[in-house]
C-alpha positions in Angstrom: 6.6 10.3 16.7 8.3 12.0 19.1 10.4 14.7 16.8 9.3 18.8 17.7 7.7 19.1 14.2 6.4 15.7 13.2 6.4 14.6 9.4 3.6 13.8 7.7 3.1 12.9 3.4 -0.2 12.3 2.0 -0.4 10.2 -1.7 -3.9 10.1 -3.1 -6.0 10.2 -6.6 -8.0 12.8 -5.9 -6.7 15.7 -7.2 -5.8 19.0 -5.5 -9.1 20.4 -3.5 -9.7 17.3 -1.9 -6.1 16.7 -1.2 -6.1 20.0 0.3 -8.9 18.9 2.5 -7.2 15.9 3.9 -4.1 18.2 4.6 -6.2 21.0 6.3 -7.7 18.0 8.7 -4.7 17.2 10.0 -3.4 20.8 10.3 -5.9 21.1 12.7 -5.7 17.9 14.9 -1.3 18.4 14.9 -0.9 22.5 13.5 3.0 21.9 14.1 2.7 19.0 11.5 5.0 19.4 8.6 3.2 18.4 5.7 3.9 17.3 2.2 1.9 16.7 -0.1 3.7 13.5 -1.9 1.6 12.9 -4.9 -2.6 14.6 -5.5 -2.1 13.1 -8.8 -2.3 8.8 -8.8 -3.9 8.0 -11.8 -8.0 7.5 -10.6 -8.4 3.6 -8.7 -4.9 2.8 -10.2 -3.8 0.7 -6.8 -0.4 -0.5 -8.6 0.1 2.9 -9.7 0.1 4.5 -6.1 1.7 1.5 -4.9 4.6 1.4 -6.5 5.0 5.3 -6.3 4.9 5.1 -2.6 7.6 2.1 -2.6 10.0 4.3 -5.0 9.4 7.5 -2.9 8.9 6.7 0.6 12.4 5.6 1.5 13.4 9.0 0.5 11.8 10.9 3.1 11.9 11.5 6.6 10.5 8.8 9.1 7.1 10.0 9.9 3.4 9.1 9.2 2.5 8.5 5.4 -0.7 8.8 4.2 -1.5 6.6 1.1 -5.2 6.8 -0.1 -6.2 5.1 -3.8 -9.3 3.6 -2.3 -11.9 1.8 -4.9 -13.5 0.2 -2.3 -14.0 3.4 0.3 -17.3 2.6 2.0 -17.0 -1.6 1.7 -16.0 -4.0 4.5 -12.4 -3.2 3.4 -10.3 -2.1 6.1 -8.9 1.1 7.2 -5.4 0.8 8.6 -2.2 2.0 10.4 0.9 -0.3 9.7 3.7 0.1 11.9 7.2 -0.7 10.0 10.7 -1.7 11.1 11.8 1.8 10.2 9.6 3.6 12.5 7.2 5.0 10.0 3.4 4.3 10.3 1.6 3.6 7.3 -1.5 4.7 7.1 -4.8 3.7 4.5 -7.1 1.3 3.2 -6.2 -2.4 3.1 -6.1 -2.9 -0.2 -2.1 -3.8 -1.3 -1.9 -0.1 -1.8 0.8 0.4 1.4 2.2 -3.1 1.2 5.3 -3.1 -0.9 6.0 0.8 0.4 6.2 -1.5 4.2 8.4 -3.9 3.0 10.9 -1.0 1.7 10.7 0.5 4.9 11.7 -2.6 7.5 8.7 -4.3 6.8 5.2 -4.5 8.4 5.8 -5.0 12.1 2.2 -3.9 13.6 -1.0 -3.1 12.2 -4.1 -1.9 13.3 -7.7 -1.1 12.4 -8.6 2.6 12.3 -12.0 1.4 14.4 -11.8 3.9 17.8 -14.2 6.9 17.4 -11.8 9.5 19.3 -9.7 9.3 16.3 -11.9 9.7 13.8 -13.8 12.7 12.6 -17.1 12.9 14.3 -19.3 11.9 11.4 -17.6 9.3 8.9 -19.3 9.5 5.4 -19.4 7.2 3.2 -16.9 8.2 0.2 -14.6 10.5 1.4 -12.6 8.1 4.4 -9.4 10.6 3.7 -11.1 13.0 5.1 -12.9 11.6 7.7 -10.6 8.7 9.4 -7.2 8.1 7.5 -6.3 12.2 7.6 -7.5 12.5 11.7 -5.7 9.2 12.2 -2.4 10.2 11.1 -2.4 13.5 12.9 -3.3 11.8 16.1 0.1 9.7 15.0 1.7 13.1 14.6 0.7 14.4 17.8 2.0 12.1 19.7 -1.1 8.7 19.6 0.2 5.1 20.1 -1.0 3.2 17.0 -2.2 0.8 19.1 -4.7 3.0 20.5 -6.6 3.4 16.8 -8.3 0.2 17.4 -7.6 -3.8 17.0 -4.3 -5.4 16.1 -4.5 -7.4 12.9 -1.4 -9.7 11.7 0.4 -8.4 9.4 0.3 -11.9 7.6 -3.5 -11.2 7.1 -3.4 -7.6 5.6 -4.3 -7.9 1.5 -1.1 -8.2 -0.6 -0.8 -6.5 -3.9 -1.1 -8.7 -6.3 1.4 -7.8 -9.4 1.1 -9.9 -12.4 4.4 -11.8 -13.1 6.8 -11.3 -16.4 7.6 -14.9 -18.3 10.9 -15.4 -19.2 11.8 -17.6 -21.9 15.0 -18.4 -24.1 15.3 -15.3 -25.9 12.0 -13.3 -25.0 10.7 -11.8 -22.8 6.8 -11.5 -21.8 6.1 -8.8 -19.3 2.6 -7.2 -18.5 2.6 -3.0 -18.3 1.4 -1.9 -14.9 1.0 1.7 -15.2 1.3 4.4 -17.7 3.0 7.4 -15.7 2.3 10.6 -16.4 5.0 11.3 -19.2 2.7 8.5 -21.1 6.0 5.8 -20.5 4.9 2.7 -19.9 6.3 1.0 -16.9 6.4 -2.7 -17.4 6.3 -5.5 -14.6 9.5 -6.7 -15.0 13.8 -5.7 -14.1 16.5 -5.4 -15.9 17.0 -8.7 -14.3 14.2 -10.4 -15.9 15.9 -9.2 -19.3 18.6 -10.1 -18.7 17.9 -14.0 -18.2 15.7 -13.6 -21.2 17.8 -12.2 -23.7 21.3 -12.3 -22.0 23.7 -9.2 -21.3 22.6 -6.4 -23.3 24.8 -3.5 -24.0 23.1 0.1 -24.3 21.9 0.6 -28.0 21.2 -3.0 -29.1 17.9 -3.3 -31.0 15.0 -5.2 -29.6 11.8 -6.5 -31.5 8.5 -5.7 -29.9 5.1 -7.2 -30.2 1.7 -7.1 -28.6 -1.7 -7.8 -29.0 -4.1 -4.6 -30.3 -7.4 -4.2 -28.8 -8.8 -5.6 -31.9 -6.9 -8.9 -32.0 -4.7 -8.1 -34.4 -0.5 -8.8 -33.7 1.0 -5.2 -33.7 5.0 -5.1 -33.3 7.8 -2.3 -33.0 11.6 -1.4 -33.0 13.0 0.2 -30.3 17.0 0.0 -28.5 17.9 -0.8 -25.4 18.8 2.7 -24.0 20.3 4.0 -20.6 18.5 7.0 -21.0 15.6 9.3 -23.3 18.4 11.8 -24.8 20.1 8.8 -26.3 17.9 8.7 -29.0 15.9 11.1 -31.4 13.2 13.1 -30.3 10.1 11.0 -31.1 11.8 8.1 -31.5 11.0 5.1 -28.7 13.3 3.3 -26.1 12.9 0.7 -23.6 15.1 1.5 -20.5 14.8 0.8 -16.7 13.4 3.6 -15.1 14.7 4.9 -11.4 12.8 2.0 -9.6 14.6 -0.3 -11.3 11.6 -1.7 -13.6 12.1 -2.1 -17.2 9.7 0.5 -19.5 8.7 1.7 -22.4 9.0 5.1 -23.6 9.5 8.0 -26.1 11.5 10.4 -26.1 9.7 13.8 -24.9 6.6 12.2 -26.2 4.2 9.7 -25.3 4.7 5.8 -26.0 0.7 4.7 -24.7 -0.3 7.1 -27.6 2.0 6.2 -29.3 1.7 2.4 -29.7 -2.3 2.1 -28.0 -0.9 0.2 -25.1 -2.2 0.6 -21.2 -2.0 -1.4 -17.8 -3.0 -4.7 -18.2 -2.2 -5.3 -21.7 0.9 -7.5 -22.4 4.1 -6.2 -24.0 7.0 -9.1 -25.4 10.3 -8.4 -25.7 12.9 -10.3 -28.4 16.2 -9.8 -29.8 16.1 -7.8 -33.1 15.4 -10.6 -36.1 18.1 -10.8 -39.2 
């Protein structure tokens, strides 16, 4: 990191103060650090969420040190880490999948290392609050001019955890995708591509009709209408579209309302897709 003003992002779930925190660590370790503050917002332990905002985002800004911190297990034998990538950028958080498919976006993982050296750390390391205390002080030893090397012992990049992403099923004429994440708009963002729909269901042109159907958290079959749209303002306000978002995964949404309310639907639960019946 060898620009006059190094960059440095920080993406966590834990809201603004402690956000704050983190950046005011590394203000004082590297003061000449630009800092941005990517996202204080991840929904809470939502490790796809933060994921795959830090894959859509990250190639978008500057080479530099980014900061990624949705961290269920803080506190656990789970690793803290800095992954070098082919781009140059050092990733740096728990390793939990969180920073993995950000890496691959960004050259791929070429080094990583275990944020286990004590002159990088703060002096006392807590328990719950690791952003604070060694991913924050790690990165603006990055900033400031630290080999990642010297934060402690290389690991393979082979061995760091993966994010594991449930898979969409594509049949003749449907398509059965999982929802990973309901952003913050209440869409629903759906683990599949306009691909995927596309070998499903064939070419679709913008407006065609699709039957949906789930499964309600009682049991019971629930099923909807919406149209394959390029974008919100192509249909009604209130009324629902699925479209592929900027990322390029397929989703779920309302226009300038909410579809999770809307329908009940959340991460995990299991949306499928068919042409409209006649």
């Amino acid at each position: 990191m060898s620009e006059e003003r190094p960059f440095i992002s920080l993406t966590t779930d834990f809201g603004a103060a402690y956000t704050a925190t983190c950046a005011g660590v590394v203000y004082t370790i590297a003061p000449a650090a630009n800092v941005l503050v990517l996202s204080d917002e991840v929904t809470p332990y939502a490790i796809v969420e933060g994921a795959l905002l830090l894959r859509q985002a990250l190639p978008y800004l500057p080479r530099g040190v980014h900061v990624g911190i949705v961290d269920p297990g803080v506190g656990t034998p789970r690793r803290p880490v800095a992954i070098v990538t082919g781009r140059g950028d050092v990733l740096v958080g728990p390793d939990n999948g969180l920073l993995m498919p950000a890496a691959g976006r960004l050259g791929g993982a070429v080094r990583a290392y275990v944020l286990e050296n004590p002159a990088y750390r703060l002096p006392e390391v807590s328990a719950s609050f690791h952003g604070r205390d060694v991913f924050s002080p790690a990165a603006a030893h990055l900033a400031a001019g630290v080999e990642a090397a010297a934060l402690g012992p290389a690991v393979e990049p082979g061995a760091l955890a993966a994010l594991d992403l449930p898979e969409p099923v594509t049949g003749a004429g449907e398509l059965t995708a999982p929802v990973l994440y309901t952003d913050r708009f209440g869409s629903l963002i759906l683990s599949a591509g306009h691909d995927h729909l596309v070998a499903a269901l064939g070419p679709l042109e913008h407006g065609t009709p699709l039957d949906l159907a789930w499964t309600g958290p009682d049991g019971a079959p629930r099923s909807a209408r919406a149209p394959f749209e390029k974008t919100y303002g192509r249909v009604a306000e209130g009324a629902p579209l699925v479209w592929v978002d900027s990322s390029g995964l397929l989703g779920l949404a309302v226009n300038q309302g909410s579809a999770a309310a809307r329908f009940g639907l959340a991460g995990g639960d299991v949306l499928t897709i068919r042409p409209l019946a006649h």
